[in-house]
N, C-alpha and C positions, 0 to 999 in steps of 0.2 A: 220631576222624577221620571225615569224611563219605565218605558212598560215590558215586560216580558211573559211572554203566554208560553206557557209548557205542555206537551203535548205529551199523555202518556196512553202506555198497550194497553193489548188484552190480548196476553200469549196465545190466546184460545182460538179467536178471533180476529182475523185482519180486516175485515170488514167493518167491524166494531174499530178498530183501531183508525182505517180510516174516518169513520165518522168523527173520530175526536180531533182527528186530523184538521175535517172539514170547518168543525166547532172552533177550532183552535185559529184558522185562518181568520176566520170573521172576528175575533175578537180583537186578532190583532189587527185589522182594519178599520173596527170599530173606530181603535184607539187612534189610530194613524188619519184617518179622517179628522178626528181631533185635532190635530198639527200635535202629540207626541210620537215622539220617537219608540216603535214598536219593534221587538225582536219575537220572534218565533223560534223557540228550542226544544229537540226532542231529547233532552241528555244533556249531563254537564259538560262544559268545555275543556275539563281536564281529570279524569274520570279517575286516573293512578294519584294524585296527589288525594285528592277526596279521599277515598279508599287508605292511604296513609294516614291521615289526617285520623281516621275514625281507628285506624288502630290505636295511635300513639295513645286515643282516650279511653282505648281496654273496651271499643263498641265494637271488635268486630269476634265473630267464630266462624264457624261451616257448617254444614250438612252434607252427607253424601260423601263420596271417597277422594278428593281433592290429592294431587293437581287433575287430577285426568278427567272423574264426573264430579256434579254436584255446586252446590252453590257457595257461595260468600256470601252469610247473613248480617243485617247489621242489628244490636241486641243496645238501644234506645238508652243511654248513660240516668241515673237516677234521677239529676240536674233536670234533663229532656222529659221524663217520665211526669215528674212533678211539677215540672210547668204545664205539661198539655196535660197530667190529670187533673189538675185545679182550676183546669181552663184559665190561663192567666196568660195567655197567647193568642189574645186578639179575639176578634169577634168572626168565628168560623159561621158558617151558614147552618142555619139551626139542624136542616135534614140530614147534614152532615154529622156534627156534633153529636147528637142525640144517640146516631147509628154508634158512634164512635164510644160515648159513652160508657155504651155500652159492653162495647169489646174490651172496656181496660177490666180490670181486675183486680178490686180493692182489698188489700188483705192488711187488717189490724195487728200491730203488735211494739217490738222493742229494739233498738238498734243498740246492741250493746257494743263496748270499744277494748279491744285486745289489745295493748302496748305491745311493740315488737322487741324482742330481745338484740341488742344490736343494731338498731335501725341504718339502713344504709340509704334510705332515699329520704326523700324532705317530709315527708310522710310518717311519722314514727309510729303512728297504728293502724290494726285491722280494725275493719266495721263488719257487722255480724247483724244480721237480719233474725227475727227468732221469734215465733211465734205461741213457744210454751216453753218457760225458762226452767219451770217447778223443778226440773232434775238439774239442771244448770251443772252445781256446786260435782258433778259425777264428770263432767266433757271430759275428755281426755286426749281430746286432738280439732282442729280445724282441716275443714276440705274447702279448695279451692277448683274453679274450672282451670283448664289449659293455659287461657289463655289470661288470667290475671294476672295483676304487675307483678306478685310473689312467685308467678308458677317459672319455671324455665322450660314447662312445657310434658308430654308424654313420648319416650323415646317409642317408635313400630312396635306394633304387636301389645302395647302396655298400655294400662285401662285407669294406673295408678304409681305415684313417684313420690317419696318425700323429697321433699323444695331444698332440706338444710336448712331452713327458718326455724323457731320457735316463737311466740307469746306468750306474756302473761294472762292468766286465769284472773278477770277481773275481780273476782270475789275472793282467790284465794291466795292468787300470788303463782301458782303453779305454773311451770312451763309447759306449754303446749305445744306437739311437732305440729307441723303445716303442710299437710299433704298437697297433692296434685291428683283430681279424682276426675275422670272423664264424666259421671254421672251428674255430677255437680253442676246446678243450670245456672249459666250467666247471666238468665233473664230473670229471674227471684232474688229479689231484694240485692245482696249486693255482690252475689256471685261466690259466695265465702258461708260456708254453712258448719255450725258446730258440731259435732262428732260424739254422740253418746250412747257407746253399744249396750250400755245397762237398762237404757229406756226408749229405745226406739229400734222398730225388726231391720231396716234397713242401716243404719250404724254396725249394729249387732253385726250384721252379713259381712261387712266392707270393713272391721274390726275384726274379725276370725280371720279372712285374708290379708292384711296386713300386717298382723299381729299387736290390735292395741289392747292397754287394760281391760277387764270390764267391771266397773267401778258400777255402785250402786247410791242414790242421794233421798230413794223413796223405798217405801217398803211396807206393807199390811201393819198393822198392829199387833196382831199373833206375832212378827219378826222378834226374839231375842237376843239372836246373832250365834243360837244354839246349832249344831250340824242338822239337826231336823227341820228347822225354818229358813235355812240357807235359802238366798233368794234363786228363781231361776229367770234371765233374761227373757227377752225384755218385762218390765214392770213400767206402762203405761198409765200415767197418770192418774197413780192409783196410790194409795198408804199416806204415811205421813213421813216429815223430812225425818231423817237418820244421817250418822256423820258429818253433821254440819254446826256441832257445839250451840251456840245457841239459838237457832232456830228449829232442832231436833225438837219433834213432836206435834210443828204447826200442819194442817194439811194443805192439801195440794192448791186451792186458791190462798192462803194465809202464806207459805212459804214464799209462792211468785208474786207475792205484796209485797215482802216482805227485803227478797232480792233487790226486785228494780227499787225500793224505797234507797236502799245499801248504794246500789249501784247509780243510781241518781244523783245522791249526796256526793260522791267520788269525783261525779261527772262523765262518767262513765260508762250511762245508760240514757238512755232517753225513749217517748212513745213516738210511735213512728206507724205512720202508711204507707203500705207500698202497692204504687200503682204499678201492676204486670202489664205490659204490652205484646208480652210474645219476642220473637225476632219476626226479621221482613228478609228476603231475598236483596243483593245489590248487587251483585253479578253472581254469572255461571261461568264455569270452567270448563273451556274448550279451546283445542286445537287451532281454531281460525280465529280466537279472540281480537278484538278491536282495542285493547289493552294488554301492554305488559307491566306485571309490578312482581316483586319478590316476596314469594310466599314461606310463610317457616311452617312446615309441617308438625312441627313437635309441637309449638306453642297452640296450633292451628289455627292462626289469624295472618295479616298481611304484616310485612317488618315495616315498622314506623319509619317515617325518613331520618337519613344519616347512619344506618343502620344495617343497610342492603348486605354487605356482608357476609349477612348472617342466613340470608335466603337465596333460594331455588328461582330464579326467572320462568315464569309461568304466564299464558296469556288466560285473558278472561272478556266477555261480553258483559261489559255493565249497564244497571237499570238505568232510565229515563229520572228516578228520583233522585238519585244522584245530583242534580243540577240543584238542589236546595243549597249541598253546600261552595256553590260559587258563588264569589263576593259582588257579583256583578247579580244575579239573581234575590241575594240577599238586601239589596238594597235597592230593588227594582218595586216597580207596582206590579204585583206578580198574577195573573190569571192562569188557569190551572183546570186542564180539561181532562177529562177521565172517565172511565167507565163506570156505571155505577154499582158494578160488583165488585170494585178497588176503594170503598169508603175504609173497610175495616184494614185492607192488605196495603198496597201502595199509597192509596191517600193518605192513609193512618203514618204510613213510614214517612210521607214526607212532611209531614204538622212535627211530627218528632225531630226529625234531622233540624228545621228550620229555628226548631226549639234547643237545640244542641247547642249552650255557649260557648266550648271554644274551637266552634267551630266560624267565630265571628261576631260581627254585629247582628243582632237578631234585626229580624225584619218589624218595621214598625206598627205594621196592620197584617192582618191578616187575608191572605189570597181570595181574590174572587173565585169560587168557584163551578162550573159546569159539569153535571153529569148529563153522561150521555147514555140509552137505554138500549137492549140488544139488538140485532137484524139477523132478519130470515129475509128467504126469500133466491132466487138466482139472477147472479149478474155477470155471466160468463157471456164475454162479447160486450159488453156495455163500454162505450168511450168513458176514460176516465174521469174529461169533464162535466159530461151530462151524470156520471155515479156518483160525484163529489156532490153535485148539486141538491141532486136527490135526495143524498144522504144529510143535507144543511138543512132541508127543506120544505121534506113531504112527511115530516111529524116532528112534533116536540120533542126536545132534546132527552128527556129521561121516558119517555115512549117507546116501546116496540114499535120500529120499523122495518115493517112486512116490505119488499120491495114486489111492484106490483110494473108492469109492461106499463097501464096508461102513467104511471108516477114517472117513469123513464122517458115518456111518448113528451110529457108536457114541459118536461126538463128540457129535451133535445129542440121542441118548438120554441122555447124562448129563448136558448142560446142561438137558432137560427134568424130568430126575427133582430137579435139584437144585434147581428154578426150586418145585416142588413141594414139598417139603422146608422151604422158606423161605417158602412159606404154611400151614405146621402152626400148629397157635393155640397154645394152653398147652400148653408143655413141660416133664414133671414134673421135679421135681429127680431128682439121683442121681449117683453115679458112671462111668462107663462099665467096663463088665465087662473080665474080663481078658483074655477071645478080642478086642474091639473094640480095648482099649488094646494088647495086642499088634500087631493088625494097623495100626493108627495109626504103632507106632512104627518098624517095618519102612517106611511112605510116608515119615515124617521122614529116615531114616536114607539113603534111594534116593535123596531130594530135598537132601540136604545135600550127597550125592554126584555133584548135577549129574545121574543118572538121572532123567531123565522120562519117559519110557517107562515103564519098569516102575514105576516111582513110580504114574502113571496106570492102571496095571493093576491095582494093588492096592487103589488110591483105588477105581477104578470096582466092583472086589467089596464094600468096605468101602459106598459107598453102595447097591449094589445090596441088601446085610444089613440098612442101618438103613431103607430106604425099605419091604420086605417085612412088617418087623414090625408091634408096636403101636409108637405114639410114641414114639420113640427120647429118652433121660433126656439131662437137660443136660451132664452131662458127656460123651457121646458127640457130640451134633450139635456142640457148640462144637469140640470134637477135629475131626472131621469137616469143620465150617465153614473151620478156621484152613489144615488142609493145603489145600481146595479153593481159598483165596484164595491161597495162595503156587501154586497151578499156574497156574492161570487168571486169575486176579485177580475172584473172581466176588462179587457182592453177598452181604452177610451182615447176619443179624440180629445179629450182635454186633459193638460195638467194637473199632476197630485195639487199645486197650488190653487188652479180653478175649481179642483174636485172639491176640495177642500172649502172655499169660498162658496161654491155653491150648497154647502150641507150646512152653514150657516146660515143661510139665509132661508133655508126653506122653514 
């Protein structure tokens, strides 16, 4: 299996970004020291297709005023949600997981199933996320976001559209219109929310403006239905049912028993979790973007492919996570370096994407992963490969690294001593001794370990030994050469196959 290390930012920070950079090289040389084949990527290899791809599956919206500012969000398909909230997507590294965890958002309830009046796609119903049904039997309409398979979208200036759909009223048969509601979050359950201005302030509002019923399914007990007890909206989970023939008079936990019991039986309901993940950024919209794809403003997502027709040619800078879904990625040994204030944000997005089935074969294990910890400090003037170094080197990878003149001083000494080294002329044969071979094996053993730090410590005594003496024997410098190309990646007189050979043997 090939290996592939992906290398992602930290908008904030370049410096940060190169450390992941630094982290990212070494692993892939880790790996390639191994005899596999290592690729190093900061981004996917086809950025507009991706981006298609997650529209076609209703994962993408916006933020921000597109085409001009603002981002391309991608909003985690329920399939993606429910595999990484149940962790059934490999074995992530616990510091990660744990953080991550955290961030999803577990919210209990009921998936109920609309039939569409008419169905035109393969799909004949809506699914409805709902987390207090007791007024249910009152809905009087469905809101959808922009960008769902029903919407056709919000023409400028408009906040709300009916779609021309209807459904049935699972409980009662009624036909439901299907709106188009800019409010309506794609990221909550299934992006499709039922509409009850009788029992909820927000319905109530977005039903004055559009002008739906306002129907009532609960109501006080004082209620006779006389001009003096008329009900006044909203009535919040309070009374007992009314207008529901025979379940009139159960209260507000007995009725929503009493529904999903109905609605279960039907097939038509079922309990449901839904893990929230938020949206994530996957590009921004600009000018010099490094990507062209066709954006529909109305729907406010990308137009799926075979479809372009239909949209605005628009460029876009897309994220480094992106590269999850290439199938060459996908089925790679994938290492994965990043910052470690990107667990909840971009790391979070790319367990998701990789999690996304159709968007492929999912990946068989889950990515190794590296966090890497912030930097201060100045490095204005610094060669970039004494700052690379530095930055692999002079602290633990999830460590604040302060950059400090002697940490720069020691870096620049050992790229000089080895730059030395590498103009020795005839190197006699021999073995390397057993104090060398020992201390060789203790840098392989740090560096298998992902220490670079102390890997680099021992490496820098190790050459400071062999640069003191007389010419150091073939078996030492090639030992020698092979760990300084997996830290650094620094020029050797020996072939990747010697380099190679010799990390074996030590």
């Amino acid at each position: 299996m090939n290996h592939i290390t992906l290398s992602l930012m930290d908008p904030q920070s370049p410096l940060v970004t190169m450390r992941c950079r630094s982290y990212a090289g070494f692993a892939g040389r880790l790996a390639g020291i191994k005899g596999r084949t290592s690729t190093a990527i900061d981004g996917s290899a086809d950025a507009a297709s991706a981006l298609t791809g997650l529209a076609a599956a209703s994962a993408l919206t916006c933020k921000g005023e597109p085409p001009l500012t603002g981002e391309i969000q991608y909003v985690p398909t329920r399939a993606a949600r429910e595999r990484v909230g149940a962790e059934e997507d490999g074995m992530w590294p616990q510091s990660v997981a744990a953080r991550q965890r955290k961030a999803i958002r577990r919210t209990t309830g009921a998936l109920f199933t609309f039939p569409l009046e008419n169905p035109e796609h393969s799909d004949p119903t809506l699914e409805v996320f709902t987390t207090d049904w007791s007024p249910s039997p009152a809905a009087c309409a469905i809101a959808v976001y922009p960008g769902h398979p029903l919407s056709s979208g919000l023409p400028a200036g408009r906040s709300f559209a009916f779609t021309g759909r209807y459904c049935r009223h699972p409980l009662t048969g009624d036909l439901l219109p299907i709106w188009t509601a800019a409010w309506v979050k794609p990221e909550f359950g299934t992006g499709a929310v039922l509409v009850n201005p009788g029992h909820d302030g927000a319905d109530l509002a977005f039903g004055r403006e559009v002008g739906l019923p306002v129907r009532f399914a609960l109501a006080p007990a004082s209620h006779d239905g006389s001009p003096e007890t008329w009900l006044t909206p909203p009535v919040v989970k309070a009374g007992t049912a009314i207008r529901t023939g025979a379940t009139d008079g159960l209260d507000v936990p007995a009725a929503q028993a009493e529904y999903f019991r109905i609605l279960a039986s039907r097939e038509l309901a079922c309990e449901y979790t839904d893990f929230g993940a938020g949206s994530f950024a996957v590009a921004t919209f600009t000018a010099e973007g490094a990507e062209k794809i066709h954006w529909d403003q109305e729907r406010r997502t990308v137009v799926s492919a075979g479809q372009q027709d239909g949209g605005s040619l628009v460029q876009v800078n897309p994220r480094a996570i992106l590269a999850a879904l290439d199938p060459m990625t996908r089925q790679a040994e994938l290492s994965v370096v990043g910052p470690s204030s990107a667990i909840e944000s971009d790391l979070l997005a790319l367990r998701l994407l990789l999690a996304e089935p159709e968007s492929g074969p999912m990946p068989e294990r889950a990515p190794d992963v590296v966090l890497v910890g912030q930097v201060t400090g100045k490095s204005d003037g610094v060669e970039q490969d004494v700052l690379e170094l530095t930055m692999l080197t002079a602290a633990a990878a999830q460590e604040t690294l302060s950059i400090k003149p002697q940490q720069l001083e020691t870096a620049q000494r050992f790229l000089d001593v080895h730059a030395a080294l590498a103009e020795l002329g005839q190197v006699p044969d021999g073995d390397a001794e057993a104090a060398t071979a020992k201390a060789a094996g203790q840098v392989k053993n740090l560096l298998q370990r992902g220490d670079t730090k102390q890997a680099f410590t021992h490496l820098y005594r190790l050459q400071k030994t062999l640069a003191k003496g007389d010419t150091p024997v073939e078996g030492a410098l090639v030992a020698y050469e092979a760990l300084a190309w997996v830290v650094a990646g620094l020029n050797s007189r020996y072939s990747p196959d010697q380099l190679g050979a010799a990390w074996e043997r030590i």
